[in-house]
LOVEX-230700 format. One record per atom (N, C-alpha, C): residue number from 1; chain; atom name; x, y, z. Coordinates in Angstrom, 3 decimals, decimal comma, padded with zeros to 6 digits. Example, Ala and Ser with C-alpha at 12.3 -4.5 7.8 and 13.67 -1.06 7.14 Angstrom:
2
- 1 A N 013,190 -005,690 007,800
- 1 A CA 012,300 -004,500 007,800
- 1 A C 013,200 -003,300 007,800
- 2 A N 012,850 -002,250 007,080
- 2 A CA 013,670 -001,060 007,140
- 2 A C 012,900 000,030 007,870
//
This chain:
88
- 1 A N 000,807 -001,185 000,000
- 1 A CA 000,000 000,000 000,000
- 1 A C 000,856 001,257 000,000
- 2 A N 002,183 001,088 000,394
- 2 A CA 002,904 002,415 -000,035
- 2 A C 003,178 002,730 -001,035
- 3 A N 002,724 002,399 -002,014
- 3 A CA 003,146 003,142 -003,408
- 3 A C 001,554 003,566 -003,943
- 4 A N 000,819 003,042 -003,035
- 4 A CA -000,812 004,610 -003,401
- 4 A C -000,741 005,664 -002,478
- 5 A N 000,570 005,872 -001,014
- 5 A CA 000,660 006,823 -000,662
- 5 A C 000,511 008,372 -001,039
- 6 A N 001,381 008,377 -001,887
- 6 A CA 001,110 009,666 -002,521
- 6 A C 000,220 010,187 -003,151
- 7 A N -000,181 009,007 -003,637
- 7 A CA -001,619 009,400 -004,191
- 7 A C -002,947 009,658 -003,300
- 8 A N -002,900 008,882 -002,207
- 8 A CA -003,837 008,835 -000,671
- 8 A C -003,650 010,321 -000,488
- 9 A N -002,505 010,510 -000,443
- 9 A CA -002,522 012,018 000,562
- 9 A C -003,077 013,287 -000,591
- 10 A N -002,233 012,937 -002,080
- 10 A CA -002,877 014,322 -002,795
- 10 A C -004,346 014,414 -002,835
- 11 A N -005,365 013,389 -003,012
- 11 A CA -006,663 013,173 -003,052
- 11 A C -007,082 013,488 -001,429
- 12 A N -006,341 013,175 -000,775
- 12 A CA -006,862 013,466 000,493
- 12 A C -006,817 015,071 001,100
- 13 A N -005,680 015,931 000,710
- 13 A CA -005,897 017,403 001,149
- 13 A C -006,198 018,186 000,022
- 14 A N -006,975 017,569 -001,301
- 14 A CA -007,746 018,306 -002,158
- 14 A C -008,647 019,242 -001,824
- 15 A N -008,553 019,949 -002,199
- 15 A CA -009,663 020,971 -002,071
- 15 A C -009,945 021,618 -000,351
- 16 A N -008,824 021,353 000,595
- 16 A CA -009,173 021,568 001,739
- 16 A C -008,691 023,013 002,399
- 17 A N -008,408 023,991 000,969
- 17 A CA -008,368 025,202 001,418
- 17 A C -007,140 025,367 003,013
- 18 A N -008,118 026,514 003,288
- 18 A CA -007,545 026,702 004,883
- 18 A C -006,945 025,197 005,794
- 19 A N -008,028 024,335 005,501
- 19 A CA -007,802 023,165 006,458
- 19 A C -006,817 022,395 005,661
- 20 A N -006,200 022,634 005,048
- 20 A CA -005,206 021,455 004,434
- 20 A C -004,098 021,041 005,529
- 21 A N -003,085 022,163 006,061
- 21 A CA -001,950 021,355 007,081
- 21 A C -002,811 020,360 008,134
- 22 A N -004,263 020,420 008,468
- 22 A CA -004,531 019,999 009,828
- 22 A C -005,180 018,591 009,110
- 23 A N -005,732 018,664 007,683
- 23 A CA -005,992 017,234 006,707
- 23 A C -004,933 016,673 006,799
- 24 A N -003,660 016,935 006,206
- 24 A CA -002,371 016,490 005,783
- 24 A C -001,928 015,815 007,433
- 25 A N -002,221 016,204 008,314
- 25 A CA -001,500 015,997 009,670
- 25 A C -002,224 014,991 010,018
- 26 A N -003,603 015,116 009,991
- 26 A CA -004,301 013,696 010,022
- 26 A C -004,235 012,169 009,238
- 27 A N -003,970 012,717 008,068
- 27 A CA -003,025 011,450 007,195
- 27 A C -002,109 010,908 007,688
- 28 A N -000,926 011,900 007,850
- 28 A CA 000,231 011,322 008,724
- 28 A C -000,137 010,382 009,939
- 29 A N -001,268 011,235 010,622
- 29 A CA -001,548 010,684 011,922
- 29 A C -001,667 009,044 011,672
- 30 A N -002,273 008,781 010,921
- 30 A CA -003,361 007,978 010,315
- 30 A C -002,422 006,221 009,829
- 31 A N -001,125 007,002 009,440
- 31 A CA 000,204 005,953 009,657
- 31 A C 000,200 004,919 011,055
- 32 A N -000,180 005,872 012,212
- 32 A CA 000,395 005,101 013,010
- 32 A C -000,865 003,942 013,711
- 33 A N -002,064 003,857 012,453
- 33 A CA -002,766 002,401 012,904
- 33 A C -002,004 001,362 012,348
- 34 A N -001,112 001,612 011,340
- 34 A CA 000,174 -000,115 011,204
- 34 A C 000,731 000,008 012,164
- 35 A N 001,353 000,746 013,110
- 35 A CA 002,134 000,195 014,245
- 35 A C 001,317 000,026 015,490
- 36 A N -000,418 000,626 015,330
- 36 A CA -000,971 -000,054 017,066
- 36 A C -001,855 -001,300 016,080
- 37 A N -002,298 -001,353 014,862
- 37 A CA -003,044 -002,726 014,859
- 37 A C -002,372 -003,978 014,628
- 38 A N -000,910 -003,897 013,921
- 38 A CA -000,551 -005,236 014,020
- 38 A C -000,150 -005,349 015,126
- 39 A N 000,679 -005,089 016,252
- 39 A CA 000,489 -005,874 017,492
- 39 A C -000,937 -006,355 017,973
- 40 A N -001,802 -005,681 017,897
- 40 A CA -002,842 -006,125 018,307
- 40 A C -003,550 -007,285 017,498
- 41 A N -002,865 -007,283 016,587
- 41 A CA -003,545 -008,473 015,611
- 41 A C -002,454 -010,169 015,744
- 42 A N -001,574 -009,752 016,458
- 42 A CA -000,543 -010,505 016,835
- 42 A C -001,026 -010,843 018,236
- 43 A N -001,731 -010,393 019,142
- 43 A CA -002,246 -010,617 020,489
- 43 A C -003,407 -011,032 020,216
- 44 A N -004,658 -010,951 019,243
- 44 A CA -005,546 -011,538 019,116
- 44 A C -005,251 -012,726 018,849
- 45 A N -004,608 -013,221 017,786
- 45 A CA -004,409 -014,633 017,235
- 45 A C -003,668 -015,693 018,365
- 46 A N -003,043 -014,607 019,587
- 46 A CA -002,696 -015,603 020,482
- 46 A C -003,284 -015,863 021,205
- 47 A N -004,290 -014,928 021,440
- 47 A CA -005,526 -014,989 022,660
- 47 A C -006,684 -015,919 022,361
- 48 A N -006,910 -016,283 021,330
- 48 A CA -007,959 -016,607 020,447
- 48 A C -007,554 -018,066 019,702
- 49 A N -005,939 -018,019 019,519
- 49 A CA -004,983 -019,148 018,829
- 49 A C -005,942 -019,225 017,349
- 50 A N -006,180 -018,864 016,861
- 50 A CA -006,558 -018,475 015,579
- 50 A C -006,331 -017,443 014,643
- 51 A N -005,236 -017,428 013,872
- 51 A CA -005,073 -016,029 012,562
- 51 A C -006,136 -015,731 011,978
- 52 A N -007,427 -017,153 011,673
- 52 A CA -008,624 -016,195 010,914
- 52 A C -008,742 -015,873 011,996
- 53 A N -008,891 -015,557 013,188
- 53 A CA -009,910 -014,059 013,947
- 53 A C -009,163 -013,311 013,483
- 54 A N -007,804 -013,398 013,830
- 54 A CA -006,550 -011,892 014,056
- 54 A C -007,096 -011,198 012,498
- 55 A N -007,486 -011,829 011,375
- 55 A CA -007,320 -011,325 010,380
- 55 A C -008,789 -010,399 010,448
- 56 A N -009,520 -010,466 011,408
- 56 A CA -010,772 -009,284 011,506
- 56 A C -010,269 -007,889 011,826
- 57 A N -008,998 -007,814 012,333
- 57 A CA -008,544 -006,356 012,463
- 57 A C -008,066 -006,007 011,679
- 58 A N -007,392 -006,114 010,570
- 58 A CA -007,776 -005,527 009,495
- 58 A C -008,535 -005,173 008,678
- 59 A N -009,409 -006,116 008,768
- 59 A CA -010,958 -006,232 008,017
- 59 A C -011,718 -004,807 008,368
- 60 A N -011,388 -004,799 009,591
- 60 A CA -012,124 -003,349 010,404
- 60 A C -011,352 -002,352 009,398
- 61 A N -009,932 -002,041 009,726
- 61 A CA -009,516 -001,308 009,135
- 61 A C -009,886 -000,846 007,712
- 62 A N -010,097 -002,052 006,757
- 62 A CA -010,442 -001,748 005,639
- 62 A C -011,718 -001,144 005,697
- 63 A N -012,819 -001,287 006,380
- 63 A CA -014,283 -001,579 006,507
- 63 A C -014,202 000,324 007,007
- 64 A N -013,039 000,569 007,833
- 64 A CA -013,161 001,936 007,990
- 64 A C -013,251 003,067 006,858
- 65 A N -011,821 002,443 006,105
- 65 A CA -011,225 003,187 004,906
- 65 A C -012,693 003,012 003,789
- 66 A N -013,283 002,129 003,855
- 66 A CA -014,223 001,875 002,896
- 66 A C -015,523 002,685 002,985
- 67 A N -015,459 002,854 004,167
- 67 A CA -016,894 004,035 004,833
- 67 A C -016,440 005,329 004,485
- 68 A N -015,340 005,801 004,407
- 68 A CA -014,736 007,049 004,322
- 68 A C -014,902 007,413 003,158
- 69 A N -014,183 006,346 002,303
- 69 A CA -014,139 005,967 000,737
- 69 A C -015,587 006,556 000,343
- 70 A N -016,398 006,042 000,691
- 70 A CA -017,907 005,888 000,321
- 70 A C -018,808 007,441 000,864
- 71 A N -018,836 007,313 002,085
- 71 A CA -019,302 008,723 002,887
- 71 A C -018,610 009,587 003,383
- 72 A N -017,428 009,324 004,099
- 72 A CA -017,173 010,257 004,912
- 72 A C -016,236 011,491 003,899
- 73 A N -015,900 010,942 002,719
- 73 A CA -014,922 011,945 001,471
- 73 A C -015,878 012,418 001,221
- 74 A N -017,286 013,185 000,706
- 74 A CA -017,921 013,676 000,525
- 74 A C -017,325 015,508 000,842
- 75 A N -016,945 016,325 000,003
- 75 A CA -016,649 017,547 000,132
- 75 A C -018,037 018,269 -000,058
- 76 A N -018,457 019,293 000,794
- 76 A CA -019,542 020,059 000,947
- 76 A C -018,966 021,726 000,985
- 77 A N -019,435 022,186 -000,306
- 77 A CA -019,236 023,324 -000,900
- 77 A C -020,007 024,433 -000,185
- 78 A N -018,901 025,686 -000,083
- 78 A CA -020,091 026,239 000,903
- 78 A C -021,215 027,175 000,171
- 79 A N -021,733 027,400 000,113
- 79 A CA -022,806 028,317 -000,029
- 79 A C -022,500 029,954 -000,271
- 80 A N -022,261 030,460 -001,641
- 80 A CA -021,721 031,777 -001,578
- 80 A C -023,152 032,601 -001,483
- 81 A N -022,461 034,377 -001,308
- 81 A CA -023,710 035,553 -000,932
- 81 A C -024,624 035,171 -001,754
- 82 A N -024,080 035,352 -003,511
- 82 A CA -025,508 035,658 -004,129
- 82 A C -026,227 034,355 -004,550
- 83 A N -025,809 032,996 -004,182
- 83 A CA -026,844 032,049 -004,037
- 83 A C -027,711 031,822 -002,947
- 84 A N -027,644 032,471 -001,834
- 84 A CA -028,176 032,695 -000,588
- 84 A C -029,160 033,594 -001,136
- 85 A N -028,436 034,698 -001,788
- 85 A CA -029,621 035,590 -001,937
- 85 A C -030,746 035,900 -003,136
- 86 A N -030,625 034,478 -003,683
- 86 A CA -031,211 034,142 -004,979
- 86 A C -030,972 034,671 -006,544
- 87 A N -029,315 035,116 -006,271
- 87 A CA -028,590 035,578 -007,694
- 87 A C -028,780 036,680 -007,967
- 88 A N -028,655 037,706 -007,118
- 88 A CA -029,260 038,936 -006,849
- 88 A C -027,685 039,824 -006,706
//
């Protein structure tokens, strides 16, 4: 998945104006679920002694990225004066 990085992040602080460093910082942020979910996916499979469970934490992960993918990327344009004021 690191070589759609760059591409993740330009699509990701598109269009985010003002908010772009605090988008961009959240991406970054966003790195560090590979270093808290695979341990945890390494402690499930021992807790559980099964890799298919361990392999549901990623599943989540994807299942996150996929909601985002789907709804949560949705950019909402704001509303300028003269469409407020009926093109006037």
């Amino acid at each position: 998945m690191s070589v759609m990085f760059p591409t993740i992040f330009a699509l990701g602080v598109k269009e985010l104006g003002p908010n772009t460093k605090i988008g961009g910082s959240f991406i970054i942020m966003g790195i560090v679920g590979g270093a808290v979910l695979t341990p945890a996916m390494g402690l499930i499979s021992q807790v559980f002694s099964s890799l298919a469970i361990a392999y549901l934490t990623p599943l989540f992960g994807y299942g996150v990225v996929a909601f985002y993918g789907f709804k949560g990327s949705r950019v909402s344009l704001p509303a300028t004066h003269s469409m407020r004021s009926g093109g006037r």
